[in-house]
C-alpha positions in Angstrom: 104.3 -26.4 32.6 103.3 -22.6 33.0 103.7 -20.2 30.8 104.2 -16.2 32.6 103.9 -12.9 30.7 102.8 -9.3 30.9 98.9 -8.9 29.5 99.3 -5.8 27.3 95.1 -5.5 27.8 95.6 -5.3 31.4 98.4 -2.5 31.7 101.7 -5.1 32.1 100.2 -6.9 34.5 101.8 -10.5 35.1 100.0 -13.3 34.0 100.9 -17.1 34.8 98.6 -19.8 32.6 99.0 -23.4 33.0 100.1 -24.3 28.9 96.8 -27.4 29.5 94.2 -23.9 29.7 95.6 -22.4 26.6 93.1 -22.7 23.4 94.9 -21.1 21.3 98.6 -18.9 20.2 99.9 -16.7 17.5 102.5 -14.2 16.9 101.9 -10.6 15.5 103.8 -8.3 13.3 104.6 -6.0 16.4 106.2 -8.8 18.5 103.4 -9.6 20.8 101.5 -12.5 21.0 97.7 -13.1 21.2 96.4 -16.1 23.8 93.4 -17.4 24.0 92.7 -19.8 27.1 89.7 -22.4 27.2 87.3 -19.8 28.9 87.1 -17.9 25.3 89.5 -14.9 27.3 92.3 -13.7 25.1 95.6 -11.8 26.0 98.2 -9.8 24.0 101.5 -10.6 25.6 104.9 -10.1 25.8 106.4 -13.6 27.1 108.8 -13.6 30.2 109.1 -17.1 30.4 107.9 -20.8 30.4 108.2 -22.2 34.5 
């Protein structure tokens, strides 16, 4: 399974992660979430959807 959302860091730009790469997931007070993938590189994201 894939997970695909807009990186907030990266001006909206779409982002599609395999759910296997992903370290590490948390929600924030302002609705976005902060992911961290096993290469130590985080995202702040808005999720469009799991594929």
């Amino acid at each position: 399974m894939k997970i695909k959302f807009k990186d907030l860091y990266m001006d909206g730009e779409v982002v599609i992660l395999d759910v296997s790469d992903i370290r590490m997931m948390t929600g924030d007070q302002d609705e976005t979430i902060l992911i961290e993938n096993v290469d130590g590189v985080f995202y702040r994201a808005i999720v469009i959807e799991f594929v």
